[in-house]
C-alpha positions as CSV (number, residue, x, y, z in Angstrom):
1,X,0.0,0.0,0.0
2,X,1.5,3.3,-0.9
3,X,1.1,6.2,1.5
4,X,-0.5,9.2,0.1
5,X,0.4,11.5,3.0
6,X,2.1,15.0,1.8
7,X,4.6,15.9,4.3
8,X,3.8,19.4,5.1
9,X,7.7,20.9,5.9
10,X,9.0,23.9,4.7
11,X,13.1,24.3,5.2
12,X,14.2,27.8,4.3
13,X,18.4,28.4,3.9
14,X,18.6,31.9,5.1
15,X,21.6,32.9,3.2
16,X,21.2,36.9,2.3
17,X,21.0,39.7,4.8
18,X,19.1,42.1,2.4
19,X,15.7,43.6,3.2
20,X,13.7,42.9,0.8
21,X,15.0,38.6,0.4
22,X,14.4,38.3,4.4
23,X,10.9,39.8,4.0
24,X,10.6,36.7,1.6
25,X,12.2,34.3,4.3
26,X,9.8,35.2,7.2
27,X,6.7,35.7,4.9
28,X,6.7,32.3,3.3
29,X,7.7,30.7,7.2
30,X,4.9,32.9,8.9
31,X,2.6,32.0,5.6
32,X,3.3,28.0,6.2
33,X,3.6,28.1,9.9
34,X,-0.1,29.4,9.8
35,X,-1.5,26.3,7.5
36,X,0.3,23.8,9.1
37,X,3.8,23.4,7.9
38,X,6.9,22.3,9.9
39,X,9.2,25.0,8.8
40,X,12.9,25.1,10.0
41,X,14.8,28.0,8.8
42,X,18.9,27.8,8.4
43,X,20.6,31.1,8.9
44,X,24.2,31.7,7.5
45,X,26.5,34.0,6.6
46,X,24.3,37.6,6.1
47,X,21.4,36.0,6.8
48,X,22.4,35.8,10.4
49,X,22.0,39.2,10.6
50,X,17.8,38.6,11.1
51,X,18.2,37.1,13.9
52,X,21.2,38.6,15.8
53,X,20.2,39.5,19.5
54,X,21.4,43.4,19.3
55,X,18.8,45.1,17.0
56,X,20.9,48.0,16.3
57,X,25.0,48.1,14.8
58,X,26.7,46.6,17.8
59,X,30.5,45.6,18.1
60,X,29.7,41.4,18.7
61,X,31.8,38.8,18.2
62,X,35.2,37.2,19.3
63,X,37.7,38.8,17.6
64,X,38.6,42.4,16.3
65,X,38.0,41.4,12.7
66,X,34.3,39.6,14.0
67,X,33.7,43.1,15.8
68,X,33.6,44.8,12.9
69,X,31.8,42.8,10.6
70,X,29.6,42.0,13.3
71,X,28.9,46.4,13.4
72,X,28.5,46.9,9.6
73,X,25.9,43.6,9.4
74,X,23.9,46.1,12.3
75,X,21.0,43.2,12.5
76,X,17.7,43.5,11.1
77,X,16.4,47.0,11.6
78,X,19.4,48.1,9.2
79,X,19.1,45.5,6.8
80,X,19.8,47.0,2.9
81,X,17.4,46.4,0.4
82,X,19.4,44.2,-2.2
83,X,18.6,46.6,-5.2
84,X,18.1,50.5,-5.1
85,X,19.1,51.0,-1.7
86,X,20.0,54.4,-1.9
87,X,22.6,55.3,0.7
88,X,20.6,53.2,3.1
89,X,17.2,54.9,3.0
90,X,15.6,52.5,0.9
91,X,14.4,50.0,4.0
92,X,12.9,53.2,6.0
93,X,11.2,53.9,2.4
94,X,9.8,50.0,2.4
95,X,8.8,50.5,6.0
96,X,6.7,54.0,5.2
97,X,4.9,52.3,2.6
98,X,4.4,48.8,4.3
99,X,2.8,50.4,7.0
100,X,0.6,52.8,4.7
101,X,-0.7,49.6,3.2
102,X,-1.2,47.9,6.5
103,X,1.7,45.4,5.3
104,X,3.5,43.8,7.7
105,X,7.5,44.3,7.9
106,X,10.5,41.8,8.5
107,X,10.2,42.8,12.1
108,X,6.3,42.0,12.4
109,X,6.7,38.6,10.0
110,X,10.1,38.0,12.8
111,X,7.8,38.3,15.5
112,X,5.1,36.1,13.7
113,X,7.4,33.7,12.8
114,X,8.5,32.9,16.5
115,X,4.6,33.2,17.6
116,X,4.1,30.2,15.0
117,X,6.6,27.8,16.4
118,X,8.9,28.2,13.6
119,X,11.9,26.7,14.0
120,X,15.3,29.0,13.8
121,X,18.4,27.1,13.1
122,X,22.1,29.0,13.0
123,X,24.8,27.8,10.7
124,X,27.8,26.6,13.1
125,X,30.5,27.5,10.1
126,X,29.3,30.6,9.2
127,X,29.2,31.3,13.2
128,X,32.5,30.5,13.6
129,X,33.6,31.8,10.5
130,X,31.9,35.6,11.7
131,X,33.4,34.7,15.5
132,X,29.7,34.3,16.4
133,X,28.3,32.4,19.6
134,X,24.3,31.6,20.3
135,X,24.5,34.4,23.0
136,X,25.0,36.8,20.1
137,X,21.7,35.4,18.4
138,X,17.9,36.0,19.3
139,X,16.8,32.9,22.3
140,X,14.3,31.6,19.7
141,X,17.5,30.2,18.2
142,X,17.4,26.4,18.8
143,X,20.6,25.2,17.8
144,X,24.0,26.0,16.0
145,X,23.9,23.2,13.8
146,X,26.4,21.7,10.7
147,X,25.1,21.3,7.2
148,X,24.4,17.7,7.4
149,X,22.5,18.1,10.4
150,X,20.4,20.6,8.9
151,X,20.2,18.6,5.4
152,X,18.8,15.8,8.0
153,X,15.8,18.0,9.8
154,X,15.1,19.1,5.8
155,X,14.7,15.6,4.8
156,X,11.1,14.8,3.0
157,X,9.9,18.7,2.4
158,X,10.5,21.2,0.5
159,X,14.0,23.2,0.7
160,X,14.6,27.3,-0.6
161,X,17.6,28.5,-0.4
162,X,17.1,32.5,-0.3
């Protein structure tokens, strides 16, 4: 007898840091979170920077050279928009008009996210790699794991890399 079951998971890789692409990451894990889906979502590299603890540019990480990228990544709330960003005023732009059409932002679909059991996974190379550690990330965070471990939580759904 063959099952028919659909496995309803959604794995997102989290790989850009850019406004507009984590928009896309937290609206399509809030959107499946809210029908039913098992959705894990792997952060690394730039796409740390959504769920980094400090919501403002902040000096974190180990060494001098982690400081500073850890600064100029800033978190979230200072996340460029990938195209046309303008010197930086293209997010507060998005935000104006997001909120003019009663549009949630990366912040609201963040906090949705985390209110739909979503589960938030951190890359350990890229972690080490940025001289990160889980204290640097939100608490919602539930593991630092490698790829493989990941690839194995993924298995039997759908995977995005963004």
């Amino acid at each position: 007898m063959q099952d028919n079951k659909i496995n309803k998971k959604l794995s997102i890789i989290a790989f850009s840091g850019d406004f507009d692409k984590l928009t896309a990451v937290f609206t399509l894990a809030s959107g499946a979170a809210s029908v039913g889906y098992e959705v894990n979502l792997f952060f690394t590299f730039w796409g740390l920077n959504a769920i980094k603890r400090e919501k403002k540019r902040a000096p974190v990480g180990k060494s001098i050279l982690a400081k500073i990228f850890g600064f100029f990544m800033g978190g979230l709330r200072v996340a460029p928009v990938s195209r046309l960003n303008f010197c930086g005023i293209s997010p507060t732009i998005f935000r104006y008009m997001m909120k003019k059409q009663n549009t949630p932002t990366p912040e609201d679909l963040l906090q949705a996210s985390i209110a739909l059991g979503v589960n938030f996974y951190a890359c350990e190379m890229a972690m080490n790699v940025l001289g990160l550690d889980k204290n640097d990330l939100l608490p919602e965070v539930k593991e630092i794991l490698g790829v493989a471990s990941f690839l194995h939580l993924s298995e039997n759904g759908q995977t995005l890399f963004i």
